[in-house]
CHARMM internal coordinates of N, CA and C (Angstrom, degrees):
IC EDIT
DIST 1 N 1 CA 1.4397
DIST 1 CA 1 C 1.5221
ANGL 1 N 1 CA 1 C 110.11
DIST 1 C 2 N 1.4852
ANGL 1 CA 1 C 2 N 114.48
DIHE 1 N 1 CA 1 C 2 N -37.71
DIST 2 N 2 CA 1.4344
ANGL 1 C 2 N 2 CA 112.44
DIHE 1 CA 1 C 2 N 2 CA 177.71
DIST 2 CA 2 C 1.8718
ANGL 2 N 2 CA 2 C 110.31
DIHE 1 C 2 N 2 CA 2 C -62.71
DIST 2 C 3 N 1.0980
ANGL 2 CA 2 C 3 N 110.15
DIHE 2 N 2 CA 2 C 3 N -53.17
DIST 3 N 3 CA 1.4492
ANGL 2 C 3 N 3 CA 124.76
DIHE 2 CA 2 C 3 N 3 CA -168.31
DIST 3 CA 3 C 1.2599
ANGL 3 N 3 CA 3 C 83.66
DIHE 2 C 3 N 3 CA 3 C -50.44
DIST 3 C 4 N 1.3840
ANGL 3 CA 3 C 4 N 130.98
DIHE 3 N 3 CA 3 C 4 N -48.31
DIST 4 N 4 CA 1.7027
ANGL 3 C 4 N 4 CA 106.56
DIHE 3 CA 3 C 4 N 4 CA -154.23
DIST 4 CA 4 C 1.2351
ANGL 4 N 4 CA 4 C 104.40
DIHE 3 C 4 N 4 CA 4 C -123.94
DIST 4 C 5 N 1.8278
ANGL 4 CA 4 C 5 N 128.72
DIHE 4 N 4 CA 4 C 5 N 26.60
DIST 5 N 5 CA 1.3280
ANGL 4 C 5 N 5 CA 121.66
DIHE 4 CA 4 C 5 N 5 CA 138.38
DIST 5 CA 5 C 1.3885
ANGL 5 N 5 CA 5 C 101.16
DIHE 4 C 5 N 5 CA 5 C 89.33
DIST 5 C 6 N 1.4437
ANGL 5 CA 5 C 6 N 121.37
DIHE 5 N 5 CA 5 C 6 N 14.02
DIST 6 N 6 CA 1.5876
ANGL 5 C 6 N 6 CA 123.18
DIHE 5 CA 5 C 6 N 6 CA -168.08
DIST 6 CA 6 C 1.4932
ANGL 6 N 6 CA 6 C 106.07
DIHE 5 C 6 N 6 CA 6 C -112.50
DIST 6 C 7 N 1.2379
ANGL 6 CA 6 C 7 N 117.83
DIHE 6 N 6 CA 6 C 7 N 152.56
DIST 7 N 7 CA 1.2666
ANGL 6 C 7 N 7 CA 123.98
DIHE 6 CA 6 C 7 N 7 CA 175.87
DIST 7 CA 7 C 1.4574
ANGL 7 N 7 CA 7 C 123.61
DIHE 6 C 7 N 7 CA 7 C -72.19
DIST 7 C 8 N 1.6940
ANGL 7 CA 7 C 8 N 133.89
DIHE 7 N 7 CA 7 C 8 N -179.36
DIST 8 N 8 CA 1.3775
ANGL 7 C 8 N 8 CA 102.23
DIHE 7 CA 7 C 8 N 8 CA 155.22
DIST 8 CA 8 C 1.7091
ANGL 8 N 8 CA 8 C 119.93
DIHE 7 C 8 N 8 CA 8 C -103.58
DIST 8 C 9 N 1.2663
ANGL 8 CA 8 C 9 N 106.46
DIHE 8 N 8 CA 8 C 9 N 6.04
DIST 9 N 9 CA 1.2377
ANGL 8 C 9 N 9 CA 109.99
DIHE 8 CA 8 C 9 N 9 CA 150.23
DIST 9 CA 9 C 1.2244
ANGL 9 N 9 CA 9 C 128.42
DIHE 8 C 9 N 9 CA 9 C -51.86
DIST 9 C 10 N 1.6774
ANGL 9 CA 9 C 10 N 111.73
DIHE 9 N 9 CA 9 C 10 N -35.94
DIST 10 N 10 CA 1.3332
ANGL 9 C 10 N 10 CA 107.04
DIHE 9 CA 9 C 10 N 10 CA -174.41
DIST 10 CA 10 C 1.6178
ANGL 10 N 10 CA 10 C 106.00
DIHE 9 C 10 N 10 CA 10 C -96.54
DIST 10 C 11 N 1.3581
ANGL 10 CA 10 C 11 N 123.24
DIHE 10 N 10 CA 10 C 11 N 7.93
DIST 11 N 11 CA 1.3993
ANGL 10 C 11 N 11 CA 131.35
DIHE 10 CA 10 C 11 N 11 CA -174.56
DIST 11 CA 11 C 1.7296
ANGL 11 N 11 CA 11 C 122.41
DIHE 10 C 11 N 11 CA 11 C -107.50
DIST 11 C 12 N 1.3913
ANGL 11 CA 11 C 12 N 104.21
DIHE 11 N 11 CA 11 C 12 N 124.08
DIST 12 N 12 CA 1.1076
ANGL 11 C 12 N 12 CA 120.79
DIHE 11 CA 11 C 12 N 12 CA -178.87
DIST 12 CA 12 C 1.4836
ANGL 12 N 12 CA 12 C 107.42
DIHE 11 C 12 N 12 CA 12 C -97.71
DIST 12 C 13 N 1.4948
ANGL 12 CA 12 C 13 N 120.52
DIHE 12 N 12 CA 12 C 13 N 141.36
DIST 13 N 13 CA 1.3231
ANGL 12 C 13 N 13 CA 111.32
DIHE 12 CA 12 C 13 N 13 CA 164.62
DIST 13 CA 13 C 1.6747
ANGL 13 N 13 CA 13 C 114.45
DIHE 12 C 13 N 13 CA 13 C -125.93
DIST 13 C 14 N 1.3839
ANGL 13 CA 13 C 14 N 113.67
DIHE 13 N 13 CA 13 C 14 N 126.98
DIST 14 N 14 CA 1.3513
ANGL 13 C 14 N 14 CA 118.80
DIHE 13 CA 13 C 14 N 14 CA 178.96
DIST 14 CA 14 C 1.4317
ANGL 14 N 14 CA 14 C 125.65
DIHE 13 C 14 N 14 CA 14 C -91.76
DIST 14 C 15 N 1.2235
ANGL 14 CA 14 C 15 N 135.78
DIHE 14 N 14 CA 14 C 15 N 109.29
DIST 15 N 15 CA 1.6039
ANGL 14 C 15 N 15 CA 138.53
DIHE 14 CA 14 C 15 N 15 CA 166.79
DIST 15 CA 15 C 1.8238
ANGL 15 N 15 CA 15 C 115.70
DIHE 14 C 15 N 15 CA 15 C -130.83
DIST 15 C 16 N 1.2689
ANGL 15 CA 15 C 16 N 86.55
DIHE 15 N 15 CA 15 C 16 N -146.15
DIST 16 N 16 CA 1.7302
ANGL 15 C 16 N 16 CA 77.65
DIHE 15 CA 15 C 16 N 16 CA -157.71
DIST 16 CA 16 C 1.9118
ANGL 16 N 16 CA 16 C 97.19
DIHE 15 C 16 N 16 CA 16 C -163.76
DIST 16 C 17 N 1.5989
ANGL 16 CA 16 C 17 N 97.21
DIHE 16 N 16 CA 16 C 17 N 14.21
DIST 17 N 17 CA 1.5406
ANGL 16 C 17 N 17 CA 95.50
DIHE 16 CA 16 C 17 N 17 CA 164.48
DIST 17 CA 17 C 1.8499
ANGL 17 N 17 CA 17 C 97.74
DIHE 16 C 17 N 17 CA 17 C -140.39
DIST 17 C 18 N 1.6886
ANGL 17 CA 17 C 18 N 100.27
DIHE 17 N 17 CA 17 C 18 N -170.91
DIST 18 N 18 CA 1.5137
ANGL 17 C 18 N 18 CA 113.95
DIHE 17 CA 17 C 18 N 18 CA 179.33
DIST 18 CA 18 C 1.0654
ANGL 18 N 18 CA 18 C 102.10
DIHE 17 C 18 N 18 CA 18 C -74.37
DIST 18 C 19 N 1.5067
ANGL 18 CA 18 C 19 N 124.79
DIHE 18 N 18 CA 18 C 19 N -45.40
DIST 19 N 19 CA 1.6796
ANGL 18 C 19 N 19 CA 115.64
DIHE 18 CA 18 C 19 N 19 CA 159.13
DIST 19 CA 19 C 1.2904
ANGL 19 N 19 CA 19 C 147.54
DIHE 18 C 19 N 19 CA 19 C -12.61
DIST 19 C 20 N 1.4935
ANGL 19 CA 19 C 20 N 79.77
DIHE 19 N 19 CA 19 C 20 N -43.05
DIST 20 N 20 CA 2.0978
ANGL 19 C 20 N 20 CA 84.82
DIHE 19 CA 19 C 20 N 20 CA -171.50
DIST 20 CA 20 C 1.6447
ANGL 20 N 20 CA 20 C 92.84
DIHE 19 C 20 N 20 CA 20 C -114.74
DIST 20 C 21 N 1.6538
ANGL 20 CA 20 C 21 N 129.07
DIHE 20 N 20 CA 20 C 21 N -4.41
DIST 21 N 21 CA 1.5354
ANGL 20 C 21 N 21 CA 111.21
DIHE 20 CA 20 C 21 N 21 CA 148.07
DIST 21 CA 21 C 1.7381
ANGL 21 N 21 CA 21 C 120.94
DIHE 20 C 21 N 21 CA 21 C -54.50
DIST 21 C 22 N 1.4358
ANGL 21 CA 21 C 22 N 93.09
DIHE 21 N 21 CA 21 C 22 N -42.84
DIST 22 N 22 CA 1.8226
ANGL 21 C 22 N 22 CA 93.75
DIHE 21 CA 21 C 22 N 22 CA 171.69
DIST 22 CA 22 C 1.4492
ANGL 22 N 22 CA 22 C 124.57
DIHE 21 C 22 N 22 CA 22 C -81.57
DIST 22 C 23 N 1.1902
ANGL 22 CA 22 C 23 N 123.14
DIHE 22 N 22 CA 22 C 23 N -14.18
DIST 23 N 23 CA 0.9394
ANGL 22 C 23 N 23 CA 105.69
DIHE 22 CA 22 C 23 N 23 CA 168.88
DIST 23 CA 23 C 1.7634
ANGL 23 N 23 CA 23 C 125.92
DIHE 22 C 23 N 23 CA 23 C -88.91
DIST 23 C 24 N 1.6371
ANGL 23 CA 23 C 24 N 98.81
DIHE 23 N 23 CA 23 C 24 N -21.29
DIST 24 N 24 CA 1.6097
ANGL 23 C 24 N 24 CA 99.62
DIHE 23 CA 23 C 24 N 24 CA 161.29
DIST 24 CA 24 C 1.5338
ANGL 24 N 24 CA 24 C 102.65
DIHE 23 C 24 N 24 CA 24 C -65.62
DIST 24 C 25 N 0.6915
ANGL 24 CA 24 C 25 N 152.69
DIHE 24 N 24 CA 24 C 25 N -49.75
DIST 25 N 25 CA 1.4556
ANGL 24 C 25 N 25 CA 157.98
DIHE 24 CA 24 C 25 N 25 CA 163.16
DIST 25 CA 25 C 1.6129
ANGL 25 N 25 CA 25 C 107.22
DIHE 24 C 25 N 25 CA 25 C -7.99
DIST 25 C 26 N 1.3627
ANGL 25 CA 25 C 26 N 113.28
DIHE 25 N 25 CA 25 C 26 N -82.50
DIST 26 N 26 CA 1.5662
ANGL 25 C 26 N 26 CA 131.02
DIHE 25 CA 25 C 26 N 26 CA 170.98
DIST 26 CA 26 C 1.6133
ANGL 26 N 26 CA 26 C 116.41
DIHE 25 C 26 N 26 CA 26 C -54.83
DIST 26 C 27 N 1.4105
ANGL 26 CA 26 C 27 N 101.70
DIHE 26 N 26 CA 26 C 27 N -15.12
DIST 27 N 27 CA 2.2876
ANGL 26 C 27 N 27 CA 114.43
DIHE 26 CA 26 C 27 N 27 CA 166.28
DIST 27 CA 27 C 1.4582
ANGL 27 N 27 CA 27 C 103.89
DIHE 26 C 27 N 27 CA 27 C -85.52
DIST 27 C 28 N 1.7134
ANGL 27 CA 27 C 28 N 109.64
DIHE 27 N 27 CA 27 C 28 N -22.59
DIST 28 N 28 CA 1.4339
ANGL 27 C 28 N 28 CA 92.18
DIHE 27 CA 27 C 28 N 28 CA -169.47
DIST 28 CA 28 C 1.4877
ANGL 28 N 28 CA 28 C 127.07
DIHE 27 C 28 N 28 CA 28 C 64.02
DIST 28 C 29 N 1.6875
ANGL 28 CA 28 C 29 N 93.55
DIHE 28 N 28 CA 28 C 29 N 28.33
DIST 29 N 29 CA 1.6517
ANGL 28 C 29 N 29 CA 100.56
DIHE 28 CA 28 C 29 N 29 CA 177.71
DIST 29 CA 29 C 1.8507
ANGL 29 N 29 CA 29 C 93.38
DIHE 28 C 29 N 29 CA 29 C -136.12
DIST 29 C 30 N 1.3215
ANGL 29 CA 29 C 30 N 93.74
DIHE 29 N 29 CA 29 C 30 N 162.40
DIST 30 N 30 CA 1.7033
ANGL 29 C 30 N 30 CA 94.15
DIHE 29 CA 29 C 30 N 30 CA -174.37
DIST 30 CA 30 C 1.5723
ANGL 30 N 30 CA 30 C 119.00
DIHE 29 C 30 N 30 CA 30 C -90.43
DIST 30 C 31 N 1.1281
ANGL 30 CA 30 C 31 N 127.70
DIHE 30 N 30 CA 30 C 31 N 134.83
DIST 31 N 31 CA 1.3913
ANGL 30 C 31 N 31 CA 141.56
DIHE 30 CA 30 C 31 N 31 CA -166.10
DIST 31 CA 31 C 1.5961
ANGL 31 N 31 CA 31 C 113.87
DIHE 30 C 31 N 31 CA 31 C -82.65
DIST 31 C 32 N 1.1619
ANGL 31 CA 31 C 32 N 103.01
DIHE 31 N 31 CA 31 C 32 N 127.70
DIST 32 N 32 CA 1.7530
ANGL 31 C 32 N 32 CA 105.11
DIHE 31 CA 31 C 32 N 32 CA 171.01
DIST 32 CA 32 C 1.2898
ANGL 32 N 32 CA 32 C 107.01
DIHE 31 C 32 N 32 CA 32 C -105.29
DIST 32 C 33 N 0.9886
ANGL 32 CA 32 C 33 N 147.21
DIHE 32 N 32 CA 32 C 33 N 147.51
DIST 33 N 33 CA 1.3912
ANGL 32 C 33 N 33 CA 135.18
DIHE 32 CA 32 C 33 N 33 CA 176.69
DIST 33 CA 33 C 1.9009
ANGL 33 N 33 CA 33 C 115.85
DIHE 32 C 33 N 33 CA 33 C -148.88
DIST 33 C 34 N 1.2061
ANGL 33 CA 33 C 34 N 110.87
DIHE 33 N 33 CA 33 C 34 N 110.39
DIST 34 N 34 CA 1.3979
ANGL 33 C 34 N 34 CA 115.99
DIHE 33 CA 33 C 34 N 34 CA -160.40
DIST 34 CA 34 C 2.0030
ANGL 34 N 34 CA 34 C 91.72
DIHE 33 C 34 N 34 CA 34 C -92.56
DIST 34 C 35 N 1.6721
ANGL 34 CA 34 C 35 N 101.68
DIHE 34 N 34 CA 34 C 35 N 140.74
DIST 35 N 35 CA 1.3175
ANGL 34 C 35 N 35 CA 97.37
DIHE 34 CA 34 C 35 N 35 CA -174.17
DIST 35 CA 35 C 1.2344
ANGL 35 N 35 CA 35 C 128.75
DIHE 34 C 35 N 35 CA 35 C -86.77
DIST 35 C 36 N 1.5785
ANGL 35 CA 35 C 36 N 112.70
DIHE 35 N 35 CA 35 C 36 N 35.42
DIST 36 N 36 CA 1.4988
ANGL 35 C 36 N 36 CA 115.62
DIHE 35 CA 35 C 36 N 36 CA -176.99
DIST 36 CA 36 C 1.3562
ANGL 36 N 36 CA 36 C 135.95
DIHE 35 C 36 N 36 CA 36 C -82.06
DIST 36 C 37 N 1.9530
ANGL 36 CA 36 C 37 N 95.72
DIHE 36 N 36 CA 36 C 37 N -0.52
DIST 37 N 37 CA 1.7869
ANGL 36 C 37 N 37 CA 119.96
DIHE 36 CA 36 C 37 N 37 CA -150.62
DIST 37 CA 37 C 2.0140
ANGL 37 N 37 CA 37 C 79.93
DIHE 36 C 37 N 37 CA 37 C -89.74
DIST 37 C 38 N 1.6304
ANGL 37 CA 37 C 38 N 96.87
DIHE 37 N 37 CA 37 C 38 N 170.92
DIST 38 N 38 CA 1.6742
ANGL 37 C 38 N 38 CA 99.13
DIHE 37 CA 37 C 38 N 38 CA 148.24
DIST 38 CA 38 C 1.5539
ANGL 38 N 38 CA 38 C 146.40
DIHE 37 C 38 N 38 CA 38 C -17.75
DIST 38 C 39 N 1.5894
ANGL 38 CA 38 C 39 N 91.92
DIHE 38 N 38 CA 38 C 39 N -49.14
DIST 39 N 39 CA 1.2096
ANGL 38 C 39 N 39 CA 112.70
DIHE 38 CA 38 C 39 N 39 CA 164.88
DIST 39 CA 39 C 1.7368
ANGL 39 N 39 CA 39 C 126.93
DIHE 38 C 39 N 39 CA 39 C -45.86
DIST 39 C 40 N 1.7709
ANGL 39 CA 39 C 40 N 109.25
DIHE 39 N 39 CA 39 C 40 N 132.21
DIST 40 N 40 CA 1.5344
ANGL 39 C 40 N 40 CA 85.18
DIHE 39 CA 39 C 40 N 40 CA 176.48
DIST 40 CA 40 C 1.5070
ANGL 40 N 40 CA 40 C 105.22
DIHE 39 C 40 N 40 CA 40 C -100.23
DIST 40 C 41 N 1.8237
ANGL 40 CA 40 C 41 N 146.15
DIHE 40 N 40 CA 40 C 41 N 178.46
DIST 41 N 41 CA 0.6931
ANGL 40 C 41 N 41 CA 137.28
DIHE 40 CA 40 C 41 N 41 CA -135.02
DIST 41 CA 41 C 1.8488
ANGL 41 N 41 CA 41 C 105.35
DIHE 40 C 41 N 41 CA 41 C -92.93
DIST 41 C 42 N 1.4493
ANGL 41 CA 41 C 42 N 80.73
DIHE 41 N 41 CA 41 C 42 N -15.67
DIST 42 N 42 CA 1.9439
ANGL 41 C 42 N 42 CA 112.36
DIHE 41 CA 41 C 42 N 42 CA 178.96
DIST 42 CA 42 C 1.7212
ANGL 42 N 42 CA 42 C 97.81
DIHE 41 C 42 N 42 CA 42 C -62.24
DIST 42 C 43 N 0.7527
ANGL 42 CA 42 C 43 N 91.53
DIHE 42 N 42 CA 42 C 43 N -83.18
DIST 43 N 43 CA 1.8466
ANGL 42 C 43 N 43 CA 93.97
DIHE 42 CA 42 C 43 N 43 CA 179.33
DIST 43 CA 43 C 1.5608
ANGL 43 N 43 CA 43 C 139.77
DIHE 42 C 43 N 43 CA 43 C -36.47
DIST 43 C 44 N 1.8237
ANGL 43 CA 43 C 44 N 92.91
DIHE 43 N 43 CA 43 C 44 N -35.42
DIST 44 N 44 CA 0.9995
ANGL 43 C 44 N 44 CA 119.16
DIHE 43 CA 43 C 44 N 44 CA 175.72
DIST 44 CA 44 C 1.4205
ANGL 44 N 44 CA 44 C 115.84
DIHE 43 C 44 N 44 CA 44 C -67.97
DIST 44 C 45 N 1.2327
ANGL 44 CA 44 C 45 N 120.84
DIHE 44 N 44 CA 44 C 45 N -41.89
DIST 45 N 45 CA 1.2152
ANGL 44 C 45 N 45 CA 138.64
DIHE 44 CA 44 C 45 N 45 CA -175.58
DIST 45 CA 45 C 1.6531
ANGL 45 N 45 CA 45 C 119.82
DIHE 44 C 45 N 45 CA 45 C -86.44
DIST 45 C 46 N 1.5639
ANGL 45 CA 45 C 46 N 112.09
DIHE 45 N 45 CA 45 C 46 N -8.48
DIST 46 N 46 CA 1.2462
ANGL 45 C 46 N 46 CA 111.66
DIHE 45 CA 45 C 46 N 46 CA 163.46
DIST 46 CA 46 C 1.5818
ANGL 46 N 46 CA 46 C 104.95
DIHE 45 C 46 N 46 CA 46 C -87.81
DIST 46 C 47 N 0.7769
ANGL 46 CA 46 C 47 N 145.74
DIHE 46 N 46 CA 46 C 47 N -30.44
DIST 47 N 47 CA 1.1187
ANGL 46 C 47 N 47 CA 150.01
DIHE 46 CA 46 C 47 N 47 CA 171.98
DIST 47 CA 47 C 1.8436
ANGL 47 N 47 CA 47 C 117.71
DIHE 46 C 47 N 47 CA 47 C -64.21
DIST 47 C 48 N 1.6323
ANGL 47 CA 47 C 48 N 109.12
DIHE 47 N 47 CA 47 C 48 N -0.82
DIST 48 N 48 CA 1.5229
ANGL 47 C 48 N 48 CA 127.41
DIHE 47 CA 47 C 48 N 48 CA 135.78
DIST 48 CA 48 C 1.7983
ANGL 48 N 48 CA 48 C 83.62
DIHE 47 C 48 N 48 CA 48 C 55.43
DIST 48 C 49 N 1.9641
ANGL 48 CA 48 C 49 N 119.14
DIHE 48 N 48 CA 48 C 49 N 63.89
DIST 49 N 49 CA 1.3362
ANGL 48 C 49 N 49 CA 114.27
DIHE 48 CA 48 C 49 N 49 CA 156.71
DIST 49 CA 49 C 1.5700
ANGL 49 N 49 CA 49 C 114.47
DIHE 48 C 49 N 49 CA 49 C -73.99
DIST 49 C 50 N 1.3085
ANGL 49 CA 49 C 50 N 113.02
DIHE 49 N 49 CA 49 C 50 N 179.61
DIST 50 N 50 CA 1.5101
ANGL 49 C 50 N 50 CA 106.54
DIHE 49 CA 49 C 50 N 50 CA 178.30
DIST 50 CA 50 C 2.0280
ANGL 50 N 50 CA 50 C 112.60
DIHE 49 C 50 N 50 CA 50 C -88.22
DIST 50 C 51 N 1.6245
ANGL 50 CA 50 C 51 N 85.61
DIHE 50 N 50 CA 50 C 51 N -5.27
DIST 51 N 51 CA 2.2390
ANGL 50 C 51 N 51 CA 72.20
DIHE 50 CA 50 C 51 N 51 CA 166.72
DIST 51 CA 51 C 2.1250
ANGL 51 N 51 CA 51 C 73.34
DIHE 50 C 51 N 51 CA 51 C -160.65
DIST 51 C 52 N 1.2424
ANGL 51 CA 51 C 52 N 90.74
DIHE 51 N 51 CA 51 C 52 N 165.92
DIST 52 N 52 CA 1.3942
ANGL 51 C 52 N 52 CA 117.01
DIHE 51 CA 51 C 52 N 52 CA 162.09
DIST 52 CA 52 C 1.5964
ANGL 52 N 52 CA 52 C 109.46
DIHE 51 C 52 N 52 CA 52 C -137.90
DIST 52 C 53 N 1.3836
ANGL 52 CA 52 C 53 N 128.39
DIHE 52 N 52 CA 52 C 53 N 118.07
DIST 53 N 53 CA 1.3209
ANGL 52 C 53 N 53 CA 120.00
DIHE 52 CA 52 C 53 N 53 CA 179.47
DIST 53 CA 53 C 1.8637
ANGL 53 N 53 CA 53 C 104.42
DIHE 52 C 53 N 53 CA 53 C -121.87
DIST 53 C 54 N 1.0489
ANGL 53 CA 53 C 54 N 115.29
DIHE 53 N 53 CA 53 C 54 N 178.37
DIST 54 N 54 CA 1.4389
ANGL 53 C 54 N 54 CA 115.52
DIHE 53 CA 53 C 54 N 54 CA -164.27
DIST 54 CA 54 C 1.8445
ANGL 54 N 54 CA 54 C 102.00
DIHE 53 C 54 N 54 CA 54 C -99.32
DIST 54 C 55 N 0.9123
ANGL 54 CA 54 C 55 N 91.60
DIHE 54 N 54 CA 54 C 55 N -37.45
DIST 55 N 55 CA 1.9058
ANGL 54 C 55 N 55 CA 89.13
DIHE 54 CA 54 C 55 N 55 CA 174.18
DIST 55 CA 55 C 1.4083
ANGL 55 N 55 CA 55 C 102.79
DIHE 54 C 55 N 55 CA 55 C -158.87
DIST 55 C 56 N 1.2747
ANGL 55 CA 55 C 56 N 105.93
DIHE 55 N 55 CA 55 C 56 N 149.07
DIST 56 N 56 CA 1.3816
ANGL 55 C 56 N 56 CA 141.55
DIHE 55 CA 55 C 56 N 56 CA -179.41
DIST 56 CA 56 C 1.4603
ANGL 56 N 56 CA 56 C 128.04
DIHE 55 C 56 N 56 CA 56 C -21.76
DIST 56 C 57 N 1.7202
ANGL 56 CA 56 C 57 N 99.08
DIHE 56 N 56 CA 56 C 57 N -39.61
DIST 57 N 57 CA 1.4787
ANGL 56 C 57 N 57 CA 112.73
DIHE 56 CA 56 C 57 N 57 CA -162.78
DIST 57 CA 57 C 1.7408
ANGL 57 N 57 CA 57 C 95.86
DIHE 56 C 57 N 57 CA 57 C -93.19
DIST 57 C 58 N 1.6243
ANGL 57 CA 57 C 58 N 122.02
DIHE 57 N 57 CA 57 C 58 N 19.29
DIST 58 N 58 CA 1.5857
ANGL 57 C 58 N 58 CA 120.64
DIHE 57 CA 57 C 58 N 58 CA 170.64
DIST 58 CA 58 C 1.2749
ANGL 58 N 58 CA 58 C 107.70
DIHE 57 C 58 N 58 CA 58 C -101.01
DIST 58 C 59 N 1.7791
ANGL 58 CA 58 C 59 N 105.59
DIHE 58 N 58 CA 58 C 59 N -4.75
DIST 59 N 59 CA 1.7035
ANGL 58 C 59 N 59 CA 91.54
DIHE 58 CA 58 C 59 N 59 CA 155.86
DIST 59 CA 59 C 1.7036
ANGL 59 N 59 CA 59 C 151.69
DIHE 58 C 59 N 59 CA 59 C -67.26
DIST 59 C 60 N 1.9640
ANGL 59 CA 59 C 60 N 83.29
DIHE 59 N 59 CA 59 C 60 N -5.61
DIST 60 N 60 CA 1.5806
ANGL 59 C 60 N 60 CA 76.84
DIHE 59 CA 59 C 60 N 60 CA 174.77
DIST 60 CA 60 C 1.3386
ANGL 60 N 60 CA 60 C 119.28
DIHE 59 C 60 N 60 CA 60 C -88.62
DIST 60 C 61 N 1.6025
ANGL 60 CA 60 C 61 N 116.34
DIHE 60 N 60 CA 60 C 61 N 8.32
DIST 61 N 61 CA 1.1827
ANGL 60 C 61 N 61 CA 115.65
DIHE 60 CA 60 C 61 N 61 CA -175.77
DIST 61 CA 61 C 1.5150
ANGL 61 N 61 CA 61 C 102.66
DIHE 60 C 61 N 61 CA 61 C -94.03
DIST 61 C 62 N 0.8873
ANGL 61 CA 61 C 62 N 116.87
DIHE 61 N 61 CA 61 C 62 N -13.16
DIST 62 N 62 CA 1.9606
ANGL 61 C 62 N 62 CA 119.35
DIHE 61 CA 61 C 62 N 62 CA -172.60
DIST 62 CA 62 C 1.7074
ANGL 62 N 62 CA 62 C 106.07
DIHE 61 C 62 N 62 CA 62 C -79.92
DIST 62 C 63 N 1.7153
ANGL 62 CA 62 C 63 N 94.49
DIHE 62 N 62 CA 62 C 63 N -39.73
DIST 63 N 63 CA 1.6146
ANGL 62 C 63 N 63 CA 94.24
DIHE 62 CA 62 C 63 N 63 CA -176.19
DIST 63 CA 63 C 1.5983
ANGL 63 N 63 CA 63 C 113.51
DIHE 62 C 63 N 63 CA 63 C -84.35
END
COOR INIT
IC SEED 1 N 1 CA 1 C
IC BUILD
């Protein structure tokens, strides 16, 4: 976010485990998280990201 002068309002973060829900968490930016990682979709979703999508290519609909 520093390098590129952006807020975390304006920052999305994409992964694919519970990991990277918490760690968008601690950025203070909201997490997308597609369920293809380790993660099962159960876990993923307790961890309450701001979208869960099933594969990758439903990001062009978010942006």
């Amino acid at each position: 976010m520093q390098r590129f002068s952006v807020d975390p309002e304006q920052t999305l973060y994409v992964g694919d485990m519970t990991i990277d829900v918490q760690t968008a968490r601690h950025a203070k930016v909201k997490a997308i998280i597609v369920t293809t990682g380790s993660s099962t979709e159960e876990e993923i979703r307790k961890e309450k990201p701001f979208m869960v999508i099933q594969r990758l290519k439903e990001i062009k609909k978010i942006l």
